[in-house]
N, C-alpha and C positions, 0 to 999 in steps of 0.2 A: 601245755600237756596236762592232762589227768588219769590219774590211777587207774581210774574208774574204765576206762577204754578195754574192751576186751578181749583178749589176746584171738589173734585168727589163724594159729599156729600150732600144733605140735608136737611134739618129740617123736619121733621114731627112734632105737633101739640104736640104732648106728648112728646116729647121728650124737647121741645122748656120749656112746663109747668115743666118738671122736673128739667131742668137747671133755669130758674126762680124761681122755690119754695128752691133751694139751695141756690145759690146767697141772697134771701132774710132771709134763714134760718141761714145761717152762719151771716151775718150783725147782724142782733137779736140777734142769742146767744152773740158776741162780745161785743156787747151793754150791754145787760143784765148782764154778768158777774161781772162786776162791778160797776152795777146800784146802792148798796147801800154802796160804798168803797170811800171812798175820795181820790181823787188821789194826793199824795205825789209823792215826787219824789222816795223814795222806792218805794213806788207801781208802779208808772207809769216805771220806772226804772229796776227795782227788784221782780214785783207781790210781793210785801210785805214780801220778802222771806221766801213765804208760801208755796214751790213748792213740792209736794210728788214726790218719782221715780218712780212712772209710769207715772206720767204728762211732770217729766224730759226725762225720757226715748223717752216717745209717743214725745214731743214736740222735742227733738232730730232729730228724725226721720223724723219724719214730714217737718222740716224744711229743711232738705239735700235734702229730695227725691223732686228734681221739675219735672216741663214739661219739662225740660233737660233731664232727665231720662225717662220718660214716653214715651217722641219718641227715644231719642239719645242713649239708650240703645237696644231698640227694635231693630231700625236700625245701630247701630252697632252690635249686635247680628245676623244680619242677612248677615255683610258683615265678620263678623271675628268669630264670634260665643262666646261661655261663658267665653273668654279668657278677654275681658272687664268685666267679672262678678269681677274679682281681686278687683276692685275700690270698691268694696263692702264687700267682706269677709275680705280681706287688711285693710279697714276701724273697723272691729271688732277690730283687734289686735292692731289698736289706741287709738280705746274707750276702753279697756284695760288698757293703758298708762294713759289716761284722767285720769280715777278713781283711778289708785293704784300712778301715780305718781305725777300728776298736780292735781288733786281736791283737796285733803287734804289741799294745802296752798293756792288756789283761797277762800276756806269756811273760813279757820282757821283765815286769814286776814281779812274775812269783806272785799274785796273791790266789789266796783261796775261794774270797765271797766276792761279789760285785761291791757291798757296800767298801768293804776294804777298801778299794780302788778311790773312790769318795773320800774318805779317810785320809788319803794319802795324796789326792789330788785337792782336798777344800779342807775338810777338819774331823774329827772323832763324833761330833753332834750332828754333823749330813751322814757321817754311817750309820747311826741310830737309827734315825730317822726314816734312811730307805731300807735299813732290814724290816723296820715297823710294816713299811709300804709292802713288801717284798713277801711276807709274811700272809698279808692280808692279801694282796694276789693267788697265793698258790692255795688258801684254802678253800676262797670264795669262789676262785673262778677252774682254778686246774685241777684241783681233788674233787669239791662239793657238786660243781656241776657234771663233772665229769662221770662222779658215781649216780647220779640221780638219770643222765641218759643213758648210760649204761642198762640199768636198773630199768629202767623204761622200756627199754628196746628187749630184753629177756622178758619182760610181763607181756608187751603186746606180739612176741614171735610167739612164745611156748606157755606162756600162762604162771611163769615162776613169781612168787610174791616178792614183791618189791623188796623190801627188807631182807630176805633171803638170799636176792640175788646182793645187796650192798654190803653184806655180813660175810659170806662168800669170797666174792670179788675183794673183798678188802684182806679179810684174810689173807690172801695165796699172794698177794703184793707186798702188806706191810712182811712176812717174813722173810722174803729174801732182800728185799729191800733193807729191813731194820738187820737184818746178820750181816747181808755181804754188801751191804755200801754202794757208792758209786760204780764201782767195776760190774760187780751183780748187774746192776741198773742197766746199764750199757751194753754188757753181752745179752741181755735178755731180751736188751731194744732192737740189738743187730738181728737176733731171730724175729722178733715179730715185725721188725721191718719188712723180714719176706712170706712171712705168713700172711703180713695184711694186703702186701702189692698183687700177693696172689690171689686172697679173696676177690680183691677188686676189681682183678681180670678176668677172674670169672663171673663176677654179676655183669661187667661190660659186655664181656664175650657171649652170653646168653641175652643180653638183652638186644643188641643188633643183629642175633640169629632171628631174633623174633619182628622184628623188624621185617625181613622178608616175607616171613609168614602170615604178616598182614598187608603185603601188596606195596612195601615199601623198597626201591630198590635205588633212589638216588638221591645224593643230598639234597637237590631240588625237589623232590617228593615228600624228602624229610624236612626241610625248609615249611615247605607249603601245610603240614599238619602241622605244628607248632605253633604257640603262639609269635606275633611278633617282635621279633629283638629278642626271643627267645635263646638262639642261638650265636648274637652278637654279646661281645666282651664287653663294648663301649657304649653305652647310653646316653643319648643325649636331654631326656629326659628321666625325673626325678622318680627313676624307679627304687622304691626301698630306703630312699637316702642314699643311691650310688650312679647319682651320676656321674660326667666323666671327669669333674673338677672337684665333687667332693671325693674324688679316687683319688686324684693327683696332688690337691691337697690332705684329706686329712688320713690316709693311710700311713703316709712315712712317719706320723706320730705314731699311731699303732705300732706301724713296722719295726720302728727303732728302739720304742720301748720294750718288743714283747725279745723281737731278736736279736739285738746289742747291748740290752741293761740288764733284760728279767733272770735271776739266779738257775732258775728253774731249767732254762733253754740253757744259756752262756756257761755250765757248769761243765759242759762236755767239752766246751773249748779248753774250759782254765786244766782239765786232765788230761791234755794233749801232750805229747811225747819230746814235741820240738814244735819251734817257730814256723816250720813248713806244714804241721800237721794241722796245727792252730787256724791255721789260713786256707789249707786246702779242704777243710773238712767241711767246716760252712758254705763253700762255693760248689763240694759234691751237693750238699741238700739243698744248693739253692737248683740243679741241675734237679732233682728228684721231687723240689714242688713244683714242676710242671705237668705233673703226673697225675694232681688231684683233679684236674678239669676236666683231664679226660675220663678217669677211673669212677669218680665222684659225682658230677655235677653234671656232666651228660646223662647218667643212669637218671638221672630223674629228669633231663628234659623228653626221654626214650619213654619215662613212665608215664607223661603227661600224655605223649602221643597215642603209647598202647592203650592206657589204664584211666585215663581221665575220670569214666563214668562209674568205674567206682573208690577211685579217690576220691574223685570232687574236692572238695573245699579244707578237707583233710591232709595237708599236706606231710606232711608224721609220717602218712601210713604212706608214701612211697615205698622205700625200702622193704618195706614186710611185706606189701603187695607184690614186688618186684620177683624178693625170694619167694612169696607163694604160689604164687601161676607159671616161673619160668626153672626154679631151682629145683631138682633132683635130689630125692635123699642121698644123703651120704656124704654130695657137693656144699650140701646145706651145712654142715657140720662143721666142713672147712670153713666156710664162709661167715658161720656163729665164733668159730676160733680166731679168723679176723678181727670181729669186734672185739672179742677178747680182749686180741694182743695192741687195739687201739687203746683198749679202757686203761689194760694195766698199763703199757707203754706210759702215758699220760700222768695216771696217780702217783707210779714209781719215783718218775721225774722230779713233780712235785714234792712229794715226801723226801725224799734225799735232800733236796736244796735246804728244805725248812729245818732236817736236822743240823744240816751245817750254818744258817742261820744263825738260827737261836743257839748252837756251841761255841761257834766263833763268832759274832758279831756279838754277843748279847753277854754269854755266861764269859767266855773266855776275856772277856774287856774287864765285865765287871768285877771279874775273882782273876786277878793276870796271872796266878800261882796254878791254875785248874790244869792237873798234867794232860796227857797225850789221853791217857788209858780213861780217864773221867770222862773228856769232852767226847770220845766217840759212844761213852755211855749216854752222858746228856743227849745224845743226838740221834739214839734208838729211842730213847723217853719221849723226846718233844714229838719222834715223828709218830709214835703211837699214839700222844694224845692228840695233836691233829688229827690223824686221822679219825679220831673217833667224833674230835669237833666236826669233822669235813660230814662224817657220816650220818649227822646231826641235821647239818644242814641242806645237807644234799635234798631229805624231804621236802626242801621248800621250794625244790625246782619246777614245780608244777605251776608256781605263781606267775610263770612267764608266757606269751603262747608259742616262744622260737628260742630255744639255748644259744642255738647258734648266733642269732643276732645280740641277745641277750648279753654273751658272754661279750662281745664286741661294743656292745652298749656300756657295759661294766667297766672294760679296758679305756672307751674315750676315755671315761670319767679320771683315772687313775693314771693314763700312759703322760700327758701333758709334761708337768714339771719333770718328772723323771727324765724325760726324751731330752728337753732344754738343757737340765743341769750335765748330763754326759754331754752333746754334742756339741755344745757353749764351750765347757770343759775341756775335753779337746784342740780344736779350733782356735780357740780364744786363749793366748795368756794372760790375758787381764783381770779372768774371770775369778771372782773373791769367796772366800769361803762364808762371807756374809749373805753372798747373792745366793750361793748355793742353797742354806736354809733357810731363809724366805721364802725363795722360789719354791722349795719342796712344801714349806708348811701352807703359802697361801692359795699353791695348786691343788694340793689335799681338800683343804677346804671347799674349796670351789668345786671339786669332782663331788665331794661331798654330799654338797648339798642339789647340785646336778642331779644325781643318784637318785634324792629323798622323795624330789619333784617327778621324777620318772617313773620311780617304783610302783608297779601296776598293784602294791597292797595297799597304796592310798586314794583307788578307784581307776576305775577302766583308761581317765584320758592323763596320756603324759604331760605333762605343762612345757617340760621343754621344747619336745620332740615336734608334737601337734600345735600347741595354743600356741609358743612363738614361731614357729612352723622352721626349726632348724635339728636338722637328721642329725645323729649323732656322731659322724664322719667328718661333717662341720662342726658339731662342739669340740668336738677334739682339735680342728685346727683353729677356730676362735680362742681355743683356751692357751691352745701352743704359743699364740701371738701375745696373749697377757702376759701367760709365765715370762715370755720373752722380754718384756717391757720391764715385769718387775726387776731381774737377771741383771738387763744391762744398765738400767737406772742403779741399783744398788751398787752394780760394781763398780761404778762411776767416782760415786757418793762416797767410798770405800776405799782406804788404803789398795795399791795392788802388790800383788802377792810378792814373798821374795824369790828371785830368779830359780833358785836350789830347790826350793819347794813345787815347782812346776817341771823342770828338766826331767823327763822321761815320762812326764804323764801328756803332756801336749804337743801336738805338732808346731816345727816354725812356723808354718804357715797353710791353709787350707790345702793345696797342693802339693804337700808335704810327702803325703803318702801314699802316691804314687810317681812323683819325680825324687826321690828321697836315696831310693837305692838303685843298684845297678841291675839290669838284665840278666835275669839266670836261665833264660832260654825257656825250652816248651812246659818247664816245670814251673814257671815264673806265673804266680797268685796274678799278676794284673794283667797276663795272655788269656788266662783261662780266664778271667771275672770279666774280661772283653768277648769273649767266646759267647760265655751265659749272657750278657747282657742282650749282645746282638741278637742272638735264639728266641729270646723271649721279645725284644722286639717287633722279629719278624712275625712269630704268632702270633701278637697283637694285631700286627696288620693283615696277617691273613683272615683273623677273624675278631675284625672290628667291628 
């Protein structure tokens, strides 16, 4: 992406008032929400761990789907087609995992951060260690890139200068965000959950009206203008880095690091109300990302069809093309408040985690005396200067030519160790708090320097990607397989744990956690995670 692109877009007068009355609508309810709540550090931290599953579910949601998706799938949609849709139905059968195999001992414990969890399942120095990681995730990949698409997409719709719209945008987020904590965070996601499902049914819904209006009237019609495999999930060749084995290997590393470890995601869980909410709330969002393929990643295989010739090779400008030739003023507005409620939904997320972070993992270890009323100060402080870090580096998102991929490029690097040590962890009672940080520091490194050789600022060709010719879906699972090596070798080598220091953090045994407890009928987490499984399934094969 470059700056320099020039906006093909702008503002009409109602459109301008409707993104206005959003932006000050959302600030209000944030506010509001916990206008008569004192903020502790459970609240500010935790929403008081008052969180229903639909609020966990919607705020799930809410917070994965950004302006990363909003353009980055449209326009990958348009150059590869629903085979990118994976990153999303793949994501159900995580949220799956979340609920039936990670929540139970995130709620059961009480704790507040993910590294905690580490802490209490291996040692104090693997929690360090993953707030560091944890840290460095949300600002490089969930704040920084987030605000630089964002930013992006308001310069090439309307002409707004970049920086204005990051100054902006950041604004109207760090303040309800940094006043009203996790709760704010949450009710704000439940609304822009349905502002953005709504945007996106209206760019769907006009975009196959338009469909007919160019002599398109049957899948087989629509089949036959597309490119090939365009509209298949399942490739059997090496499109992107996704075909159908680096899907089925190297996303459940993605998957499980981004939606059973990352603080950022998993923080809705740990403010969950009750054991049933914990579990039901992730299995709603795993129900509501099946919604992206269709909402998202069709609109741009519909823009290649209509729009090719003046897309062309630009795949960016799907979306701005989409809204330009089909979207109505007024409808446009809604649909600009969409991205909106993607960007902030996204940044919110992030920032809340990092405050709690950096208060609890970091400051409240190292000062064990830092009261209640400090550490939710720490935690306004850290998340305004991230953000301003984030805001930083967000200008540098233009060194990429796809966020979208980008960001997922960024995660192999990073998700490996992390994925190992929780699911090892788990699973495993053998597993040793020596293996744990190994595992983490020599995965680090490794993503590390993965990263350096990739980075398109040390010239056009990736050495990983290209010159060994292994897509980044397989680095991620070649790397899962080392971290794994290092893991079980040290645990080996290594005293194993004492019995006390493991009971409630792992299961008996792999099957644990679903033959474990008794049947609680139609409310029972592994009816419904059977339900979503099979659903997603069958889509699969309907459109394989």
């Amino acid at each position: 992406m470059s700056y320099a692109v020039q906006p093909t877009l702008t503002i009409p007068a109602l459109d301008v008032a409707i993104i206005l009355l959003y932006m000050s609508g959302i600030l209000t309810i944030g506010l509001l929400s916990v206008r008569r709540i004192k903020i502790t550090g459970n609240v500010f931290f935790l929403a008081g761990r008052s969180l229903s599953w639909p609020l966990v579910g919607a705020a799930l949601f809410a917070s994965n789907i950004s302006t990363i998706h909003l353009v980055g799938l449209t326009a990958s949609g348009y150059n590869e087609g629903l085979v990118w849709g994976n990153f999303e139905w793949m994501a159900s059968y995580t949220l799956i995992l979340l609920s039936l195999v990670f929540a139970p001992f995130y709620f059961r414990t009480r704790i507040a951060t993910l590294p905690e969890f580490l802490e209490r399942r291996y040692s104090p120095a693997s929690r360090s260690f993953l707030a560091f990681m944890a840290i460095v995730a949300a600002l490089f990949i969930h704040i920084g890139m987030s605000l630089y698409a964002g930013a992006a997409v308001f310069h090439r719709f309307f002409g707004i200068n970049v920086v204005t719209s990051i100054v902006i945008i950041s604004a109207v987020v760090a303040i309800y965000t940094v006043l009203g904590g996790l709760r704010a965070v949450v009710i704000t996601e439940t609304v822009n959950t349905v502002i953005l499902i709504l945007g996106a049914l209206l760019i769907l819904a006009f975009s196959l009206a338009a469909l007919s209006g160019h002599g398109i009237h049957s899948l087989g019609q629509f089949r036959a203008a597309a490119k090939p495999e365009q509209l298949s999930m399942l490739h059997s060749h090496d499109s992107a880095g996704l075909s159908w084995y680096a899907v089925l290997l190297g996303y459940p590393i993605l998957g499980i690091w981004y939606w059973c470890t990352d603080q950022t995601i998993v923080q809705r869980v740990l403010g969950a109300r009750s054991s049933e909410d914990a579990q039901l709330g992730p299995l709603f969002a795993g129900f509501l990302k099946i919604l992206p393929v269709f909402l998202l990643v069709l609109p741009g295989v519909i823009a290649y069809v209509l729009f090719h010739n003046i897309i062309g090779s630009e795949s960016n400008q799907a979306l701005p093309v989409l809204i330009e030739q089909l979207i109505p003023t007024g409808v446009r507005g809604v649909i600009t408040a969409a991205v909106l409620a993607a960007l902030m939904s996204a940044v919110a997320a992030a920032l809340n985690s990092i405050g709690t972070l950096v208060a609890v993992d970091i400051v409240a270890r190292l000062r064990p005396g830092t009261s209640d009323r400090a550490q939710v100060t720490i935690g306004r402080i850290s998340s305004v200067v991230v953000m301003l870090l984030a805001m930083a580096w967000s200008t540098q998102g233009g060194r990429y030519s796809s966020i979208f991929e980008a960001i997922n490029a960024i995660a192999a690097d990073l998700a490996p160790p992390i994925t190992v040590v929780f699911l090892w962890g788990v699973l495993w009672r053998r597993g040793t708090k020596q293996a744990s940080l190994y595992t983490l520091i020599c995965g680090f490194a490794m993503g590390a320097i993965a990263f350096i050789l990739d980075l398109p600022a040390f010239g056009t060709e990736k050495i990983v990607t290209h010159r060994w010719g292994i897509p980044f879906m397989m680095q991620a699972w070649w790397m899962f397989c080392i971290c794994s090596v290092v893991y079980v070798v040290v645990t080996l080598l290594t005293p194993a744990p004492p019995h006390e220091s493991v009971d409630g953090f792992t299961w008996d045994h792999p099957l644990s956690a679903v033959t474990q407890e008794p049947f609680k009928g139609l409310r029972d987490p592994r009816l419904i995670a059977t339900v979503l499984a099979v659903t997603v399934a069958v889509l699969y094969y309907i459109f394989r």
